[in-house]
Backbone as JSON Lines, residues from 0, in Angstrom:
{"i":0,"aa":"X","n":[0.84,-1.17,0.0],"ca":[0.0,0.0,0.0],"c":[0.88,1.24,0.0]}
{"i":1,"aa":"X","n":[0.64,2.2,-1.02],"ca":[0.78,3.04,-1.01],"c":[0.36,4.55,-0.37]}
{"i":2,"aa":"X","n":[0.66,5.3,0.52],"ca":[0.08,6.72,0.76],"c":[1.06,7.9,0.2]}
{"i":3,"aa":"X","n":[0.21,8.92,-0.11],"ca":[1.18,9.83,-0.32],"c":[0.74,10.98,0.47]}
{"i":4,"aa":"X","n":[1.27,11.67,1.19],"ca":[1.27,12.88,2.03],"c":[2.16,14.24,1.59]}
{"i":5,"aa":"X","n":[1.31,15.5,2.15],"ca":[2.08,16.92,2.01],"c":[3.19,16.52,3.03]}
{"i":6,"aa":"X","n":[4.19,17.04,3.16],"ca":[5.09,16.96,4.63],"c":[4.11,17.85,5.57]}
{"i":7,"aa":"X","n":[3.62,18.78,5.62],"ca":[2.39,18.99,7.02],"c":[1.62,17.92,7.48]}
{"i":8,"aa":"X","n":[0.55,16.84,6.24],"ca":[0.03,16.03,6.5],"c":[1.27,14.53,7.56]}
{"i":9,"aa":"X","n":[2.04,14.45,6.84],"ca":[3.23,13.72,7.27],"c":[3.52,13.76,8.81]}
{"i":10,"aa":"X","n":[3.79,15.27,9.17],"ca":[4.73,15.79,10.67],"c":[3.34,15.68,11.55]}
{"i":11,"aa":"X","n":[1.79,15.46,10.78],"ca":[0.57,16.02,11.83],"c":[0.15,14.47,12.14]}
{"i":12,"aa":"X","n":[-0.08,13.28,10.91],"ca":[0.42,11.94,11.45],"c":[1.57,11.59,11.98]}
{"i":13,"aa":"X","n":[2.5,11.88,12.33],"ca":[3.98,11.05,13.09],"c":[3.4,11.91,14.69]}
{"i":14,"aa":"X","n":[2.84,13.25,14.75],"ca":[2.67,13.06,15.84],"c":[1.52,12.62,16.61]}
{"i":15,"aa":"X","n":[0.68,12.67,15.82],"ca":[-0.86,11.82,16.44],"c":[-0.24,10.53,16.93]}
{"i":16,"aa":"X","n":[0.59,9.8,16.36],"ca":[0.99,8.87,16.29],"c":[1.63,8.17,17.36]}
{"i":17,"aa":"X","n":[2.98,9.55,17.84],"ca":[3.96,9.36,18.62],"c":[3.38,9.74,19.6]}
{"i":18,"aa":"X","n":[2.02,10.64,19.95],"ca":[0.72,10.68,21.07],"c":[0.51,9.28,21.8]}
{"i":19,"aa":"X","n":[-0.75,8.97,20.55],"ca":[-1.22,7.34,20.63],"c":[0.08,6.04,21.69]}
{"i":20,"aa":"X","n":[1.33,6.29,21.07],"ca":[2.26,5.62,21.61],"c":[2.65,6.3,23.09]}
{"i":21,"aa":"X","n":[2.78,7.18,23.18],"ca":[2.64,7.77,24.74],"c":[1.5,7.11,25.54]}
{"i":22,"aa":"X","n":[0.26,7.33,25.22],"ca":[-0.9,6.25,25.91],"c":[-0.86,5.31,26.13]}
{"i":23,"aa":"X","n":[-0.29,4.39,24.76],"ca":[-0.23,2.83,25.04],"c":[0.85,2.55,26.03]}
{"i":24,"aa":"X","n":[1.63,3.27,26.27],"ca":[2.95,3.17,27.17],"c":[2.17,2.86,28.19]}
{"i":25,"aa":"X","n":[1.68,3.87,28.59],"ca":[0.92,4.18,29.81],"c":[0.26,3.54,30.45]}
{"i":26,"aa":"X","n":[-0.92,3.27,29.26],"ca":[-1.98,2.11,29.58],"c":[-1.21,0.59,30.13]}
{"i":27,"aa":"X","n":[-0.15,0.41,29.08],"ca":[0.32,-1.22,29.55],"c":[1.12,-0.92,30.91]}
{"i":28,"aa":"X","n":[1.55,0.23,31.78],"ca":[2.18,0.04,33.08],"c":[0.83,0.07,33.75]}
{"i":29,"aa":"X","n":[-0.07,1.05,33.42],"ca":[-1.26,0.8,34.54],"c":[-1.88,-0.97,34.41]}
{"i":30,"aa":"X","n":[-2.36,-1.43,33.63],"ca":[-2.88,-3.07,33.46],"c":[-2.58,-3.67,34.42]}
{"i":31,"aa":"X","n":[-3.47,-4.64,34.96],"ca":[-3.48,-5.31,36.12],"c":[-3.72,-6.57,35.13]}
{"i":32,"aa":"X","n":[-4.43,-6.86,34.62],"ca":[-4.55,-7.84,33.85],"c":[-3.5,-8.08,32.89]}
{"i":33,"aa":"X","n":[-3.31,-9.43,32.82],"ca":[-2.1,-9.95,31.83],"c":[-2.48,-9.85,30.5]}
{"i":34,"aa":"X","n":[-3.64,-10.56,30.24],"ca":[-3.8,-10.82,28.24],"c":[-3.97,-9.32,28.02]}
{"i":35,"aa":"X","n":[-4.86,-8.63,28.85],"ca":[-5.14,-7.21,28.65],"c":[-3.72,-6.38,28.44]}
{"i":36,"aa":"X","n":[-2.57,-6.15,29.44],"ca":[-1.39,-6.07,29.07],"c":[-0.82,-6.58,27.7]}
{"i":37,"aa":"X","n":[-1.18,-8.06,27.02],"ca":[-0.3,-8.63,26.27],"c":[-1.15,-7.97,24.91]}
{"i":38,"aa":"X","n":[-2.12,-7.89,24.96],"ca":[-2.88,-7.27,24.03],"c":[-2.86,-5.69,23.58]}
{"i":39,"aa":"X","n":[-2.58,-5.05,24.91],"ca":[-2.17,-3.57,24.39],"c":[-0.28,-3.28,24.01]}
{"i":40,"aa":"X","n":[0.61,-4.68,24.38],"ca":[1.73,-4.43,24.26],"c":[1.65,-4.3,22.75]}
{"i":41,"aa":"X","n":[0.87,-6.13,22.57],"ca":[0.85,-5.79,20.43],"c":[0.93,-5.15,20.01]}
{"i":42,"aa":"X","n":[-0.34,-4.27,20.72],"ca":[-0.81,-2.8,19.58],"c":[0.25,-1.9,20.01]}
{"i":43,"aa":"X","n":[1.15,-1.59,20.54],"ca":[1.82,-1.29,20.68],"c":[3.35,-1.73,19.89]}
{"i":44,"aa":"X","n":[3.51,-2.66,19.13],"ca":[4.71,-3.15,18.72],"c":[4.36,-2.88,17.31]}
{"i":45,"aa":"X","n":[3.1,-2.95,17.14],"ca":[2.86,-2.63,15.52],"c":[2.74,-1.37,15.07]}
{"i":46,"aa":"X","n":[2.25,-0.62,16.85],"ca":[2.38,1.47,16.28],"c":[3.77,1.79,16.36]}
{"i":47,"aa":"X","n":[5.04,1.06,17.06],"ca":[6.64,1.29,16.49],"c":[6.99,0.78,15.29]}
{"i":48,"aa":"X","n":[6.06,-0.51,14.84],"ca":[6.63,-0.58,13.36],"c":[6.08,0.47,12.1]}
{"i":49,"aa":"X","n":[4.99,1.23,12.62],"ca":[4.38,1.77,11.87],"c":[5.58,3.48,12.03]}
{"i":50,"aa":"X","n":[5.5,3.7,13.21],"ca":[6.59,4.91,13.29],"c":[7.25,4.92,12.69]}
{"i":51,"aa":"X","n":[8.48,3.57,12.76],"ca":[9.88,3.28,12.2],"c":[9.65,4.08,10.63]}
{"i":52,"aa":"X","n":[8.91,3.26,10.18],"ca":[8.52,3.24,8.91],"c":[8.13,4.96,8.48]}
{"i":53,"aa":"X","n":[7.53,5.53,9.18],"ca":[7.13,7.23,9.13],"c":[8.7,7.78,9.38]}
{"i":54,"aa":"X","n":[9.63,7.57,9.66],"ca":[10.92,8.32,10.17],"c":[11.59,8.33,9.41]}
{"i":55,"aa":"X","n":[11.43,7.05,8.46],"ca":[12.67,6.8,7.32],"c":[12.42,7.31,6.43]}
{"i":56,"aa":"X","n":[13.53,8.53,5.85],"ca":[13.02,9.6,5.01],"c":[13.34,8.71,3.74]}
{"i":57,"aa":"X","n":[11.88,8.9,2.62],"ca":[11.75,8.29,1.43],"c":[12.09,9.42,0.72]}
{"i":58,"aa":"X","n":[12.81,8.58,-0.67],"ca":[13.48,9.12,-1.33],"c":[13.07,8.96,-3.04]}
{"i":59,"aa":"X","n":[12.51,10.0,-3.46],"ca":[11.51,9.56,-4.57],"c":[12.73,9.29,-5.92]}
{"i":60,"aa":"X","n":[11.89,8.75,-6.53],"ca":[12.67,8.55,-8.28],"c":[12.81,9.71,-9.53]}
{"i":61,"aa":"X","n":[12.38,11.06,-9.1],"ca":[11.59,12.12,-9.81],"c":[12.7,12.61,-10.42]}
């Protein structure tokens, strides 16, 4: 899949983003519950692969 973004649209998703990941931090130290923990860690491992991926400056063919 492809997206294409302005760099405003770009810097206004990486930080909604890098938000969202502040919460999930959060949320998985508060959890008392385990699967509940193991379940917000996921979503959590897939919003750093999704970051990673937003950081690495693409480099067009133009």
């Amino acid at each position: 899949m492809e997206l294409r973004l302005t760099d405003k649209e770009h810097d206004l998703l990486l930080e909604f983003l890098q938000e969202r990941h502040k919460h999930l931090l959060h949320d998985i130290a508060k959890a008392d519950h385990h699967e509940f923990r193991a379940a917000l860690r996921e979503r959590c491992n897939m919003l750093e692969g999704v970051l990673e991926k937003l950081q690495v400056p693409v480099h067009s063919a133009a």
